[in-house]
N, C-alpha and C positions, 0 to 999 in steps of 0.2 A: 504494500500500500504506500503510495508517493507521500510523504511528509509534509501536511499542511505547509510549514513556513516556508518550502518551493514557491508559492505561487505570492506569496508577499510583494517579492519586488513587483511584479507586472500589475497587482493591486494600486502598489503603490502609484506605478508611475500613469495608471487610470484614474482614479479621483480626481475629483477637484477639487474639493477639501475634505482630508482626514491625517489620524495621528496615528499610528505604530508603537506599543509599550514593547521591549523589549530589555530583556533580562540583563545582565551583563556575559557577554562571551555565547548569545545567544545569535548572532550572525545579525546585528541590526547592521553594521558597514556592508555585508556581504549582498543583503537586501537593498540597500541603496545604491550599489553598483548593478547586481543585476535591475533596479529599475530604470537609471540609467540605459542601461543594453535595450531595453523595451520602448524606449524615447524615439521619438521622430527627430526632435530637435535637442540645441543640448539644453541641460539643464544646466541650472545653480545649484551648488551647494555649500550648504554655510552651517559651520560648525564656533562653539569656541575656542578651542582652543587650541595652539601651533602643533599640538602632538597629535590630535585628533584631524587639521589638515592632512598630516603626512603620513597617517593612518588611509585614509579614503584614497588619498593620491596612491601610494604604493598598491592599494589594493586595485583600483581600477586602470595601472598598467598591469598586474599581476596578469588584471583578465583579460589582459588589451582591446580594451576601451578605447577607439580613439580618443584623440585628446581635444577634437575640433565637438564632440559632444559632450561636455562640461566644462564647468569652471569650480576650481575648491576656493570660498574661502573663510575666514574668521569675519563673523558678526560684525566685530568690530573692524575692521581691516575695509572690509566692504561698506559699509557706511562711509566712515571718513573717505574714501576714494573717489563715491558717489555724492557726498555734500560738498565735498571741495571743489569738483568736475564743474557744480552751478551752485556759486557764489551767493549769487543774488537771488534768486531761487528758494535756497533752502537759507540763506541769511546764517550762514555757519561762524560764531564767535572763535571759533579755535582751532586752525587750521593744524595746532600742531599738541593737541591734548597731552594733559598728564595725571591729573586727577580723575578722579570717579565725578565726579560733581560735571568737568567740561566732556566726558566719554558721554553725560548723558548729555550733554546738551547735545553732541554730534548726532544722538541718536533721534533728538527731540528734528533738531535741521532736516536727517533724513525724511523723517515722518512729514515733517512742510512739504518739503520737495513732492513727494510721491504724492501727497492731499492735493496740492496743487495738479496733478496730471501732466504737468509740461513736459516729465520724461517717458513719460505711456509710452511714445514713438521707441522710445531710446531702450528704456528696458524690454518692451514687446519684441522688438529688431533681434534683441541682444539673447534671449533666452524662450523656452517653449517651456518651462514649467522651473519649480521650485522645489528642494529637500532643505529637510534644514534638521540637521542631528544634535543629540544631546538637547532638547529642547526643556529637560528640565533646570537647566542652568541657564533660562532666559528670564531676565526680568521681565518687567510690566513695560519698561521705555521700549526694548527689545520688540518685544511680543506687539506691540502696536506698529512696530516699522513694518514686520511677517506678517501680520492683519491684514495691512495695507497694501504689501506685495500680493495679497492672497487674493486681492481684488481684482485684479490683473491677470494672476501666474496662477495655473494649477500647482497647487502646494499640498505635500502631506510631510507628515513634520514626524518626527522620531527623538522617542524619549523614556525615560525610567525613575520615576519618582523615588526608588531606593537609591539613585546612585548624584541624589542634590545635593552636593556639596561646598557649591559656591559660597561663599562668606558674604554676604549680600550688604552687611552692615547697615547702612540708614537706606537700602533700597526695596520693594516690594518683590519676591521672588515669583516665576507664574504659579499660578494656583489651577491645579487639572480640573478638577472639578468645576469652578467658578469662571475660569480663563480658557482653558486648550480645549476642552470637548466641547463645548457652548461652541466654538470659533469652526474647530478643527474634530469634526465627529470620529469617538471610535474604531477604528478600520479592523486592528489585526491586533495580534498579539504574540510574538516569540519566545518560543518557551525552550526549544532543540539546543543543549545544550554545546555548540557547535566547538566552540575554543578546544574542549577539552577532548572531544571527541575526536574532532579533528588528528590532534596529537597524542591519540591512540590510548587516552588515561581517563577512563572509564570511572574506575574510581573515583577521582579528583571534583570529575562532573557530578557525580552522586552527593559526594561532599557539600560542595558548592552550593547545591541545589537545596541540601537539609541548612545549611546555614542560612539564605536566605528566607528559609518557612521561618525560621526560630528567631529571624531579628525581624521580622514583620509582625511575629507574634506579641515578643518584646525588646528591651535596649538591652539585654543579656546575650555579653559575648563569649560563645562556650566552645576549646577547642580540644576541649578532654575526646570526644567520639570524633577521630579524624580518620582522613587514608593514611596509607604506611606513608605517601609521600609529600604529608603535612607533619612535619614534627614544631617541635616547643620546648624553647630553653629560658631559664631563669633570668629577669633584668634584675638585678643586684638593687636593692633597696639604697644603697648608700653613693650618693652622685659619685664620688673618685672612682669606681669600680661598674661601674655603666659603660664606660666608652669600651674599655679594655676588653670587658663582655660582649659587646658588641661586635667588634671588631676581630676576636676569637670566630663566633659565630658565623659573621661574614665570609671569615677562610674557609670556612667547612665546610658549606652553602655551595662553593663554587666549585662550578664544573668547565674544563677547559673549553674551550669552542663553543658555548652558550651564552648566552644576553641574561644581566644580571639586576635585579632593580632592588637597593636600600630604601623602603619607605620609613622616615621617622618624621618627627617633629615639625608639623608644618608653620611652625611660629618663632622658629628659631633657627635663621638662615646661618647665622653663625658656628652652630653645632655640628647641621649637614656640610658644613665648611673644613670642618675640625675633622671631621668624621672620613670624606672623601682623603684630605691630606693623610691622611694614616694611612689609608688604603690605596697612596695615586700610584704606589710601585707595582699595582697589581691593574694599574689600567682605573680605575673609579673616576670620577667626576663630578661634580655637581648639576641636576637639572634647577638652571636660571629662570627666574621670572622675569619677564619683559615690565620693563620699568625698575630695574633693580636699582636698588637703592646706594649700593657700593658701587656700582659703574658708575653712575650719576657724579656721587660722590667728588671721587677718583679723579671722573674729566672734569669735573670744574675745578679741582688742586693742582692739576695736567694747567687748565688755560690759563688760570691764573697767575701761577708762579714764570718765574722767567731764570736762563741761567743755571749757576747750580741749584736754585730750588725748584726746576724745572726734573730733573735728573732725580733728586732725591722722590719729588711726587711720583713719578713714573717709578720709580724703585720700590717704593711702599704699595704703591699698585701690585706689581709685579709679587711680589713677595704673599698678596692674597689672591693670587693664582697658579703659583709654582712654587715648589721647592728647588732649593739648590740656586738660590738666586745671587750669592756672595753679596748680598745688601751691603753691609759691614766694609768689605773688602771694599766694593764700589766706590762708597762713599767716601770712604778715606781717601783713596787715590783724586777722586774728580776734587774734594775741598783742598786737596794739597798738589792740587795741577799736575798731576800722574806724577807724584814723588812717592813711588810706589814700590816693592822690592821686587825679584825677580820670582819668589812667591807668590806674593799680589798679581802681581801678572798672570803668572800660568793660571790662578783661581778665578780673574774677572774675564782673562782673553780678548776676542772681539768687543763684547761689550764695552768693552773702556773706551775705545775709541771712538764708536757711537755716542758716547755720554760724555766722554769732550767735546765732538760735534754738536750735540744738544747745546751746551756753554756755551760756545763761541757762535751759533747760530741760531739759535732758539728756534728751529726749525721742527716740524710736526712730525716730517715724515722723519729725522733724526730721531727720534723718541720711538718711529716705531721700529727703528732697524736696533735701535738699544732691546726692546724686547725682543725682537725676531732672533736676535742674538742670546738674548737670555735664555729663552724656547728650545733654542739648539744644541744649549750644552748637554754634556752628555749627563753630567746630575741634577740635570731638569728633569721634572715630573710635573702633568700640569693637575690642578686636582680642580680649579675653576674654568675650564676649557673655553666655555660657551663665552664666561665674561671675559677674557683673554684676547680673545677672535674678535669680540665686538667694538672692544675697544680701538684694537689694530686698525680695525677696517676703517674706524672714525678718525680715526686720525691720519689716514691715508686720503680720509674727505675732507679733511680740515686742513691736510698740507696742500691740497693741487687747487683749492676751491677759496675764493675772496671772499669775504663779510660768515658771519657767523659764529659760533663759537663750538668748540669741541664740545660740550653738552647738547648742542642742536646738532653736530652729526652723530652723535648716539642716538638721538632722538631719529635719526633718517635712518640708521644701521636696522636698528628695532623695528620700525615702522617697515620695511622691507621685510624682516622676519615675521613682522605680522602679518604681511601678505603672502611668502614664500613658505613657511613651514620648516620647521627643522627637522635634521636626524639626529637622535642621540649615541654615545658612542656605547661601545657593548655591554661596560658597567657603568651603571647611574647611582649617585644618591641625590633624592627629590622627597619631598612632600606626597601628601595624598594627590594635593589638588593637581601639582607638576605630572606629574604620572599618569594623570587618568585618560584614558582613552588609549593607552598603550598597552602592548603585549607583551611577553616578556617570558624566557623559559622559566626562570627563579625567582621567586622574591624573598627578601628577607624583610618582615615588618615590626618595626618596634614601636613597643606600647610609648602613648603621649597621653598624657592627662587631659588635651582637650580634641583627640580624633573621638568622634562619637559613633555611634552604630553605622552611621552612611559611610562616615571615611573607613570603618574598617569592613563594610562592603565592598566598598570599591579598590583598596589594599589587597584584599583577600582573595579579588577576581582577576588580579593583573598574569598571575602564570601559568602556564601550562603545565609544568613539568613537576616542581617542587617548590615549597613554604615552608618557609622557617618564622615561625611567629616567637617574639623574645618580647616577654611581658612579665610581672610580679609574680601572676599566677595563670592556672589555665582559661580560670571562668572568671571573667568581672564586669562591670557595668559601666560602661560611658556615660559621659555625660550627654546630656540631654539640649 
């Protein structure tokens, strides 16, 4: 007997409005590719977030999909690209947002834009219908932009009320009941647990499948009745003895030629910082938030300073994204105009010479060959990769480019990742929210006093293969 959620995607891409709950690891991407394939024209699709771009992207070259029947992008990525295209129009305040406060106003401009009709031509031209995933991570400003396109675009929309984990703060999150079935009618529902199936661990899916009944039931997270290939190790009650535990665990979790993901602490960028550096000689990482708060930082110490306090910002940068950066050594030589010994030397190398160039030129693109050179050495290790790169790139925009400042090409670096999607590299440490929408063979998840039953859904759904959950105990309650 053919498997209901086969005929989903072709559902999908027939309506003219409906919504899709699907489980997590239940094939909701796989279903919006195959609707996709059942399209005349291409479609949009618009997700939140850069990991879940490059999720749908991969998957729909996977199935080769031409690329002239779709477009992927981030909610927000695509608003601002469409408020900014007509100015006057959508009367857009913030061409280049930072805050939650000016993202909603981008979203508020879209919503003018589209009420007004003047790009009917433009979008009707541009697209034959609408998906739009993860849709329980849409606010209400969101949700009224998709409303509006929904007027226009056959749209059905795809979502899972267990896996809301946005942090909405002073904003209104959608409500299914009250908001998406009213709008967006009931269609389908996915249940087939594909992820695990897929990768041949039957068990896992069984698992999977009792943990979601038990955290719908209640906030009780219980990993006492697991598969053989969920195991659980103790987090050490006394902070000094946490990391170390962790970081034990993490070795033993890994498997050669597998994708690896550290979920901890999504409120403590500095830990998952600490945590990856222990770990960068085995390859780990950090996954970056777009809008981070250290890059930002960083480039505004970068534009500001001039000289050697140009050289030392970029050093202190450097230093919170590699090891093995001779900071110390550096700085001594560049304040003491390379009187430096023939030790200093072998230890800074190229570097030093970049970082006199910086001095004597205060040149942008000198700052980036001081890091490209620090990157190189062989007792480099980068354990903040993503903000390393993003940097670089900014300041390669900020050397060959007039008026600006290197926080505004962070700002254009990011804002291109916002459109383009990332890869991550084969081990990550990230947060719940960094991670979601990714796959991954291993996870390792550690307990935080403020992941709640949805982040440790959406934690618990990321791997196929093996979990290693490292928490006080087997069974305890999140907060609420």
């Amino acid at each position: 007997m053919a498997d209901p959620d086969d005929e989903v995607g072709r559902l999908a891409a027939s309506v003219r409005r409906g919504s899709v709950i699907a489980a997590a690891g239940c094939g909701k991407t796989e279903q919006i590719v195959r609707g996709v394939a059942f399209c005349d024209r291409r479609r949009l699709i618009l997700t939140h977030t850069h990991a879940g771009v490059d999720a749908v992207r991969r998957r729909l070259r996977l199935r080769q999909i031409p690329s002239d029947k779709y477009e992927v992008h981030t909610i927000a990525g695509w608003c601002l690209r469409l408020a900014v295209a007509f100015p006057r129009r959508s009367e857009i305040a913030h061409g280049a947002p930072g805050s939650q406060d000016e993202w909603n106003e981008v979203y508020a401009a879209t919503a003018r834009l589209l009420e007004s009709r003047a790009v009917n031509p433009v979008i009707g031209a541009s697209y034959g219908g609408l998906f739009v995933d993860e849709y329980q991570d849409c606010t209400r400003e969101q949700h009224d932009v998709i409303r509006l396109l929904a007027d226009q675009l056959p749209t059905c929309v795809f979502g899972d009320p267990m896996q809301a984990i946005f942090d909405f703060r002073d904003q209104q999150p959608v409500r299914w009941s009250e908001d998406v079935f009213p709008t967006f009618p009931h269609a389908a529902e996915l249940t087939t647990p594909w992820r695990w199936k897929n990768a041949g661990n039957e068990q896992l899916s069984r698992w999977v499948q009792g943990l979601r009944c038990g955290l719908e039931r209640d906030a009780t997270v219980d990993v006492s009745p697991r598969a053989p290939c969920v195991s659980w190790a103790v987090l050490p009650v006394e902070p000094e003895f946490r990391q170390r535990a962790v970081i034990a665990e993490c070795l033993r979790a890994m498997n050669d030629g597998e994708t690896m993901i550290v979920i901890c602490d999504g409120a403590n960028t500095n830990a998952r910082a600490a945590l990856a550096q222990k770990l960068a000689r085995k390859g780990f990482s950090t996954v970056e938030p777009i809008g981070c708060k250290d890059l930002y930082e960083a480039a505004g110490a970068i534009e500001e300073a001039s000289g050697v306090g140009r050289v030392v910002a970029a050093l202190a940068f450097a230093s919170k994204c590699m090891s093995g950066t001779q900071k110390t050594s550096l700085e001594r030589a560049v304040r003491s105009q390379g009187a430096v010994g023939r030790c200093g030397g072998a230890r800074t190398g190229s570097a030093l010479h970049y970082a006199h160039e910086v001095v004597r030129s205060n040149c942008f693109l000198a700052v980036d060959s001081m890091l490209a050179a620090l990157q190189s050495r062989a007792g480099a290790h980068l354990f903040r990769r993503e903000m390393l790169f993003a940097m670089r790139s900014a300041l390669q925009i900020r050397g060959t480019l007039q008026g600006g400042s290197l926080p505004d090409a962070v700002w254009e670096v990011q804002n291109r990742i916002r459109h383009a999607g990332r890869r991550l590299p084969q081990r990550s440490v990230g947060s719940t929210l960094l991670v979601k929408g990714l796959e991954c063979d291993r996870a390792v998840v550690v307990h935080a006093k403020n992941m709640s039953k949805k982040d440790w859904y959406v934690a618990l759904t990321r791997a196929t293969k093996g979990i290693r959950v490292i928490a006080p105990a087997m069974t305890f309650t999140p907060p609420r």
